[in-house]
C-alpha positions in Angstrom: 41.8 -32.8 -39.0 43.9 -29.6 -39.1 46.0 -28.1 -36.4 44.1 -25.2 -35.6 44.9 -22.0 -33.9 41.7 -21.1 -32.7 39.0 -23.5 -31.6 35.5 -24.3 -33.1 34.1 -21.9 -30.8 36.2 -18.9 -30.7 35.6 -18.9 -34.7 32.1 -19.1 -34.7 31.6 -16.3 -32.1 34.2 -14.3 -34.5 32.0 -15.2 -37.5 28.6 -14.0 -35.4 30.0 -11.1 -34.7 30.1 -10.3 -38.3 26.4 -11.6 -39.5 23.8 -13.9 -37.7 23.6 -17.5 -39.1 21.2 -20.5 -38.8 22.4 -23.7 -37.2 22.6 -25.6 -40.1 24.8 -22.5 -42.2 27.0 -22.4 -38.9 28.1 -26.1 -38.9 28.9 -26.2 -42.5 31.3 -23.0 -42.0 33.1 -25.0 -39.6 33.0 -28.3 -41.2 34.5 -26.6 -44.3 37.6 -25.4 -41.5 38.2 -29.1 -41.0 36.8 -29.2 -36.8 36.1 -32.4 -36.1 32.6 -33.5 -35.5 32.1 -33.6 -31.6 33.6 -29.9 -31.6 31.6 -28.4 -33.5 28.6 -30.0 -32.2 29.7 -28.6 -28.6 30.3 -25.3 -30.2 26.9 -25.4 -31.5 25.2 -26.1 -28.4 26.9 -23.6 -25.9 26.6 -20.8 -28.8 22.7 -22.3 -28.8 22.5 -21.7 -24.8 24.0 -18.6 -24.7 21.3 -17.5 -27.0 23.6 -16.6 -29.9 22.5 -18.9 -32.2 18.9 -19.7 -32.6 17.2 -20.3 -36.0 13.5 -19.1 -34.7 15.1 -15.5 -34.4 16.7 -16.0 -37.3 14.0 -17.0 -39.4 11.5 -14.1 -37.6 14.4 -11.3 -38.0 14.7 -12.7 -41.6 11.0 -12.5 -42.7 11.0 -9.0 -41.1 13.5 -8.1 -43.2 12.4 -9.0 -46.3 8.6 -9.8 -46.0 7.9 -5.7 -47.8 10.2 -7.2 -51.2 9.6 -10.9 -51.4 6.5 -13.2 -51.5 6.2 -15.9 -48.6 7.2 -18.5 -51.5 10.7 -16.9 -52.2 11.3 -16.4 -48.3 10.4 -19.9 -47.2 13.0 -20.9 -49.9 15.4 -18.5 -48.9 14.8 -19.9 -45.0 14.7 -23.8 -46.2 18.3 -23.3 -48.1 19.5 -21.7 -45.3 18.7 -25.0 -43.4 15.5 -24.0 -41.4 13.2 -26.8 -40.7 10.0 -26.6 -43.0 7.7 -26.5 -39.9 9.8 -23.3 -38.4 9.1 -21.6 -41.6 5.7 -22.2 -41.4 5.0 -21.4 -38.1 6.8 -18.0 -38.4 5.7 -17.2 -41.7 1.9 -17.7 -40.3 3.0 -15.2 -37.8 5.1 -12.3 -39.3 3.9 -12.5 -42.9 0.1 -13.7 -43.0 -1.2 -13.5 -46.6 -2.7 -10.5 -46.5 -0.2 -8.3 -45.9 1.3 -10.4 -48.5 -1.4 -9.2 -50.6 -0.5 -5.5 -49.5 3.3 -6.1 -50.3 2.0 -7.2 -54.0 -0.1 -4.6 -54.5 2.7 -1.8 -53.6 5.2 -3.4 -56.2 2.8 -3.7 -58.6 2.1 -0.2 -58.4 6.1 0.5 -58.5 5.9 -1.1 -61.3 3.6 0.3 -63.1 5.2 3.9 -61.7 8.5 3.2 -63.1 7.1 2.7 -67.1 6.2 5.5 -69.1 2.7 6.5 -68.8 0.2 4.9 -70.9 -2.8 6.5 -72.8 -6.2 5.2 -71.2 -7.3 4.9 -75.0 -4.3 2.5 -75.7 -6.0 -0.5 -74.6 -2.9 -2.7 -76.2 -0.6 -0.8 -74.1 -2.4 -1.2 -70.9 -2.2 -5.0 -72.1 1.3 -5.2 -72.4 2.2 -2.9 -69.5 -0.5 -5.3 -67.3 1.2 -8.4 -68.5 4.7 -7.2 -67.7 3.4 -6.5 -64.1 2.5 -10.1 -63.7 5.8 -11.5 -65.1 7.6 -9.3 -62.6 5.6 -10.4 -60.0 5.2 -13.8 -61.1 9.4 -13.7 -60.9 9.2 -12.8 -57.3 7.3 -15.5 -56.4 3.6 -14.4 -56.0 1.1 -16.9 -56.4 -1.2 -16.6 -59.5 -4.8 -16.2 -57.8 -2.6 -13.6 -55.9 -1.4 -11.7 -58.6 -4.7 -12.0 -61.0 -6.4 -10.4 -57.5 -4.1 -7.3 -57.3 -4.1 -7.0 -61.4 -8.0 -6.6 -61.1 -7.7 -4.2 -58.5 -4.8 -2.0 -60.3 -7.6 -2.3 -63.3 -11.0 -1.2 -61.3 -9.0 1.4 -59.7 -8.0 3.0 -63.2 -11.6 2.8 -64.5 -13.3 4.9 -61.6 
């Protein structure tokens, strides 16, 4: 172990101070500054008491965040890498991010999409084609399931027929 100047504790409160962290990102921080074991444990669990560190919050303030961008697949692996137990993710992902607003997020980006490329003549039925398929690639990348995206494509295509 190193000599240290500052104990497990004192650096993880400096390092909340900065950005919250899960329990799991915390510990390997201060296992990668050399604290032994047993401190970092104790650090851990007072930081835990005090309320500073808790991975439910974490998780909830992350899917918050980021539920109107990503799809529930790309935050639950964001949330699982970050070392949140699989059943946490569930249980706040069935809470802050049901599937339909999901659905509603999709939707919105697909129309961004679709927004963002150059208009495309409603007799170009190859263009609508690629520009449709393009749509589901990006969204596909983003981690939308395929029922999902198929759903909203059919929707972006109804609406543009009435």
């Amino acid at each position: 172990m190193k000599d240290h100047q500052k104990s497990a504790l004192s650096l993880a409160l400096a390092l909340l101070s900065r950005k919250a962290f899960t329990v799991h990102e915390l510990e390997k921080r201060l296992s990668a500054k050399e604290y032994a074991r047993e401190e970092i444990s104790e650090a851990v669990a007072r930081l835990g008491e005090w309320g500073y560190l808790n991975d439910r919050a974490y998780a909830i303030s992350f899917c918050n965040t980021y539920s109107a961008r990503k799809s529930r697949r790309k935050i639950r692996e964001e949330l699982r890498m970050r070392g949140v137990s699989p059943e946490l993710i569930g249980e706040v992902l069935s809470e802050c991010y049901p599937e339909d607003q999901e659905l509603a997020a999709c939707l919105r980006l697909a129309e961004k999409i679709k927004e963002s490329n150059p208009a495309v003549d409603a007799g170009d039925r190859r263009a609508k084609q690629l520009l449709y398929a393009k749509i589901g690639r990006r969204l596909e990348s983003k981690g939308y399931p395929p029922a999902m995206i198929h759903k909203v494509l059919q929707h972006m295509r109804i609406q543009e027929e009435s």
